[in-house]
C-alpha positions as CSV (number, residue, x, y, z in Angstrom):
1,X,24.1,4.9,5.7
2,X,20.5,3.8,4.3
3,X,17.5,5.8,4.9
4,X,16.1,3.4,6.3
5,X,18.5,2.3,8.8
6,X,17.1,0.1,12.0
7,X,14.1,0.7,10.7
8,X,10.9,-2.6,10.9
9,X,9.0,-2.3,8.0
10,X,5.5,-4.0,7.0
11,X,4.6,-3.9,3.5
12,X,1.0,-6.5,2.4
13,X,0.4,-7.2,-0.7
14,X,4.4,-7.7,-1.0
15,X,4.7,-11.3,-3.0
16,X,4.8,-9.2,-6.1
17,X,4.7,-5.9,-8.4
18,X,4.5,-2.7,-6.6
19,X,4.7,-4.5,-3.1
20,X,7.7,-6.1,-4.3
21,X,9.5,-3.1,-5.4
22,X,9.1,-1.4,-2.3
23,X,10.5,-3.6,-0.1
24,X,13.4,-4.3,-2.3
25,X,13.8,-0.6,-2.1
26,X,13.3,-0.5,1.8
27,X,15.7,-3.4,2.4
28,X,18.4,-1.8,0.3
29,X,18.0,1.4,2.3
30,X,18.8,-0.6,5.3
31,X,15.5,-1.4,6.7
32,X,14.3,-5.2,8.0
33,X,11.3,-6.1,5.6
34,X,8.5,-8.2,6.1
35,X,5.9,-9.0,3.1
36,X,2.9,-10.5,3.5
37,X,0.2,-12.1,1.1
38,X,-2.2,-15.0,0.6
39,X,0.4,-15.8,-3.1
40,X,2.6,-18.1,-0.5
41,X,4.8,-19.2,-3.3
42,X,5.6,-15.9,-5.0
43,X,5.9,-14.7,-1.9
44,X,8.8,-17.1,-0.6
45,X,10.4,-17.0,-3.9
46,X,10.1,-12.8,-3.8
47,X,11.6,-12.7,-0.1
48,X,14.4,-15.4,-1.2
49,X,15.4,-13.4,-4.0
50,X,15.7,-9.9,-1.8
51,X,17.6,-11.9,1.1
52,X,18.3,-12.3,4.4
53,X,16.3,-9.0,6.0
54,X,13.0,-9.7,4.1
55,X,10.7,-12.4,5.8
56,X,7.2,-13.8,4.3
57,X,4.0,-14.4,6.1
58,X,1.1,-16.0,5.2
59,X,-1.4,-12.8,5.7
60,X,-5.4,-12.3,4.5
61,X,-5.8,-8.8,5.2
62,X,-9.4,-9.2,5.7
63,X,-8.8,-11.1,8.5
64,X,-8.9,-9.5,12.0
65,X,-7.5,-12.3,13.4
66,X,-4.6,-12.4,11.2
67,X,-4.0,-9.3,11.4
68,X,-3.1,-9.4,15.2
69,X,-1.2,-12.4,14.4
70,X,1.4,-10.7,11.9
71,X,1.6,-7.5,14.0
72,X,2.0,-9.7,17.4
73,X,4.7,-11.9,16.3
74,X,6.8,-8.6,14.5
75,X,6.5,-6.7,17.5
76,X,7.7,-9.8,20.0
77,X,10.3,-10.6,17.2
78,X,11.4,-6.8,16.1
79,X,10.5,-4.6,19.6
80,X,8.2,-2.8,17.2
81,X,7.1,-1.8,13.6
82,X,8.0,1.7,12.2
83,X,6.4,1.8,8.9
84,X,3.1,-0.2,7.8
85,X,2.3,0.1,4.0
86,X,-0.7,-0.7,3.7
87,X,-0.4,-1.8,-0.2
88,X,-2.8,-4.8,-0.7
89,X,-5.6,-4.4,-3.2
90,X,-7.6,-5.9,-6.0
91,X,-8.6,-4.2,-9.3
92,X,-11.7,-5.1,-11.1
93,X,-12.8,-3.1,-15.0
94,X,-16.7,-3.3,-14.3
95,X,-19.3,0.0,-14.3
96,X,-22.0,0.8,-11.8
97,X,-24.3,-1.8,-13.4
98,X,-22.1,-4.4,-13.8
99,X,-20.7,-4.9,-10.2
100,X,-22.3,-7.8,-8.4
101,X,-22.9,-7.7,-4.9
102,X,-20.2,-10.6,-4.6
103,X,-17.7,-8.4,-6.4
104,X,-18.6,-5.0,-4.5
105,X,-18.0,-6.9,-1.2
106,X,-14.8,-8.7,-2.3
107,X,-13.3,-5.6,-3.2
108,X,-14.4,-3.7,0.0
109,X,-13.2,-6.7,2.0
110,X,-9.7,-6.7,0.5
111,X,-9.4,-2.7,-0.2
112,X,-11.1,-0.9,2.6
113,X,-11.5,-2.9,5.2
114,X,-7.8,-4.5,4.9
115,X,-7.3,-1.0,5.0
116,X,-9.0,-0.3,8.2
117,X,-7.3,-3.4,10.2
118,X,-4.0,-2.4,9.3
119,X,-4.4,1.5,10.6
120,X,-6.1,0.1,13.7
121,X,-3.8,-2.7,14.7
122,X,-0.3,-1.5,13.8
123,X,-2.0,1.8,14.9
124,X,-2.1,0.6,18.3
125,X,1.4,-0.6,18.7
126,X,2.8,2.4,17.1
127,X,1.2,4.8,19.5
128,X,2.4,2.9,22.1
129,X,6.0,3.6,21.1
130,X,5.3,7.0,20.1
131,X,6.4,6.7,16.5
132,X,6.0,5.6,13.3
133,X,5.0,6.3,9.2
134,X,1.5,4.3,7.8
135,X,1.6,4.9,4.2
136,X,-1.7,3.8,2.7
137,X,-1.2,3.3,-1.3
138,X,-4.6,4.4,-2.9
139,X,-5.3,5.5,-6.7
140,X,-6.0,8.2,-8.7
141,X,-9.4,6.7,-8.8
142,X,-9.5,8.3,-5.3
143,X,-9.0,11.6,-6.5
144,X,-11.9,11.3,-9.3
145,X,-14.4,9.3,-10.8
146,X,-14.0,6.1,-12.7
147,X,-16.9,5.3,-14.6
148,X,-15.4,2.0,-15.6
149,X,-14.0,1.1,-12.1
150,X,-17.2,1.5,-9.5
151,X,-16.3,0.0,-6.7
152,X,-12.5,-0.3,-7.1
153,X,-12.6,4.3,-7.2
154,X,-15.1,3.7,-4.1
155,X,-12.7,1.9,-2.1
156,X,-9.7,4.5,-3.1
157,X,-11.8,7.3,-1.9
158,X,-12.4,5.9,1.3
159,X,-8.8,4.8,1.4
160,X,-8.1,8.6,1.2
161,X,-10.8,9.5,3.8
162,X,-8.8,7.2,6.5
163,X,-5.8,8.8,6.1
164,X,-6.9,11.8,6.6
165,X,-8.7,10.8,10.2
166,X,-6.2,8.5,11.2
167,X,-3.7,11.2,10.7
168,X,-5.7,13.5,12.8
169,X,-6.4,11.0,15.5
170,X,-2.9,10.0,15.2
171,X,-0.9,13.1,14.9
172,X,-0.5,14.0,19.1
173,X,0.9,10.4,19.1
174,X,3.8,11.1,16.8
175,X,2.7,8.5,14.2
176,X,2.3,9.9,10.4
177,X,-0.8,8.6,8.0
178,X,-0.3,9.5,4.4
179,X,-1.6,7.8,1.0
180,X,0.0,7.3,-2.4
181,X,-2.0,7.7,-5.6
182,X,-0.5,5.5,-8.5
183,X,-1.5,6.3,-11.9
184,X,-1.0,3.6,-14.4
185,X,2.1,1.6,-13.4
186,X,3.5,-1.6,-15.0
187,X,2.7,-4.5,-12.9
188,X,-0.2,-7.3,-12.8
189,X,-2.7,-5.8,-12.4
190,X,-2.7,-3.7,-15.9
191,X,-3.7,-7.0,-17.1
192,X,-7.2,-6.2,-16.0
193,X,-7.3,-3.3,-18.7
194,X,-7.2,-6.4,-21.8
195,X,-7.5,-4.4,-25.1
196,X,-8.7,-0.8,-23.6
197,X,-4.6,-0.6,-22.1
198,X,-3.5,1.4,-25.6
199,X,-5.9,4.1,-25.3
200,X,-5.8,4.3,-21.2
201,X,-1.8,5.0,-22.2
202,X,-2.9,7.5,-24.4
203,X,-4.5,9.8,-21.8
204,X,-0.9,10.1,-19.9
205,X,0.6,13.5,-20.7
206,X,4.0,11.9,-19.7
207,X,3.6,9.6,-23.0
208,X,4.2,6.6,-20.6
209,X,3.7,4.4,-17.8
210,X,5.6,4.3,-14.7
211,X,7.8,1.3,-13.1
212,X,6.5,0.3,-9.9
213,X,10.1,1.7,-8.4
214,X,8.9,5.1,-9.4
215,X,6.0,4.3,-6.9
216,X,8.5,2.7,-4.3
217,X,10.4,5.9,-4.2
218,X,8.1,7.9,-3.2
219,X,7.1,5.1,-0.5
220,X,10.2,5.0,0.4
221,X,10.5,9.4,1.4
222,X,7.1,8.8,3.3
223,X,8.5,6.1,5.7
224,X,12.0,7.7,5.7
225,X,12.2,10.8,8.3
226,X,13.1,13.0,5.7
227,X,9.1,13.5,5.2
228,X,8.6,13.8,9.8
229,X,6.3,17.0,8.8
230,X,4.0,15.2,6.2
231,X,0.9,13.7,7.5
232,X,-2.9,13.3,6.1
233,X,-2.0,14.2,2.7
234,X,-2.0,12.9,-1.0
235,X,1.6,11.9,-3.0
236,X,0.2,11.6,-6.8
237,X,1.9,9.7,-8.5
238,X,1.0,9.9,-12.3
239,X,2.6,11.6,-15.1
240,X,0.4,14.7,-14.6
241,X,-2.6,12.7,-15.5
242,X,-4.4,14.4,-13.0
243,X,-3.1,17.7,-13.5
């Protein structure tokens, strides 16, 4: 038997790295999968590859609009969702002084708010049924500052700060609302670190980076009901970098 058995799952930002692994991890636990992203292609290609239980959707998480849309059609397809990660994001290296207003809002947009949609919509439905595990993936730039990551530790924080309040609001309704703090794992978006990525790997008292499944298994307990007594809190996830 999977841990994941009969189990709908939503995972955005799911075309590739971290996304990626944790549906592949959610499918083989015996869940139905559905990734969505605005990277059609990869997206097709990564559902193709992880087989017949994972589905891609065309999905802007900015979008309130298509936001219903995904949720609607899951829920008229599946009878409901029982676990929403919430695992789109962007990453941007840029200080306090240099973050446009373009970039500040972009990030917002796609971090935060996206955020905020997905908690609110597949909120909604999942109070309805009376059930269901939101795991919202934010960064150890939400448990600290990050003097060379403004607006990207902004968004984190405030990633942290919904999960706490949806779990309260959300707790009576037997839905769970937890987040996931990454350190420095190998996919994409490392690539934003250029030639500063040997000496952030040097502040890791592990001596290493993590694979994204290292992240997807720790997903994969949140939206499992081995964790039904978890909600609100923080899952680090970063080689005792914060320690």
């Amino acid at each position: 038997m999977g841990r994941l058995d009969d189990k709908v799952a939503l995972v955005t930002g799911g075309a590739r790295g971290q996304g990626a692994a944790e549906a592949e991890l959610f499918v083989a636990e015996g869940a139905t999968v559905y990734i969505t992203d605005v990277l059609d292609e990869v997206g097709q290609e990564t559902a193709e590859r992880l087989g017949d239980n994972v589905t891609y959707l065309h999905h802007d998480v900015t979008s309130p609009d298509e936001w219903s849309g995904v949720v609607t059609g899951i829920v008229e397809q599946q009878g409901g969702i029982d676990v929403l990660v919430n695992n789109a994001g962007i990453f941007q290296i840029a200080g306090m002084f240099d973050t446009s207003m373009d970039d500040w809002n972009r990030m917002i947009a796609i971090n935060q708010t996206g955020v905020f949609l997905g908690l609110k919509t597949t909120g909604l439905s999942m109070r309805e049924r009376g059930k269901g595990s939101i795991i919202n993936i934010s960064s150890i730039a939400g448990l600290s500052g990050a003097a060379v990551a403004h607006a990207y530790a902004a968004t984190k924080w405030a990633v942290r700060g919904m999960t706490k309040s949806a779990a309260l609001e959300l707790a009576a309704d037997g839905v769970r609302v937890n987040s996931v703090h990454p350190g420095i794992i190998e996919t994409p978006m490392l690539d934003e670190f250029g030639s500063a990525l040997p000496r952030v790997k040097e502040r890791i008292p592990m001596g290493r980076t993590a694979a994204a499944s290292e992240v997807a298994n720790v997903v994969l307990f949140l939206a499992s009901d081995e964790s039904s007594y978890c909600s609100g809190h923080e899952f680090v996830v970063d080689g005792a970098m914060k320690a």
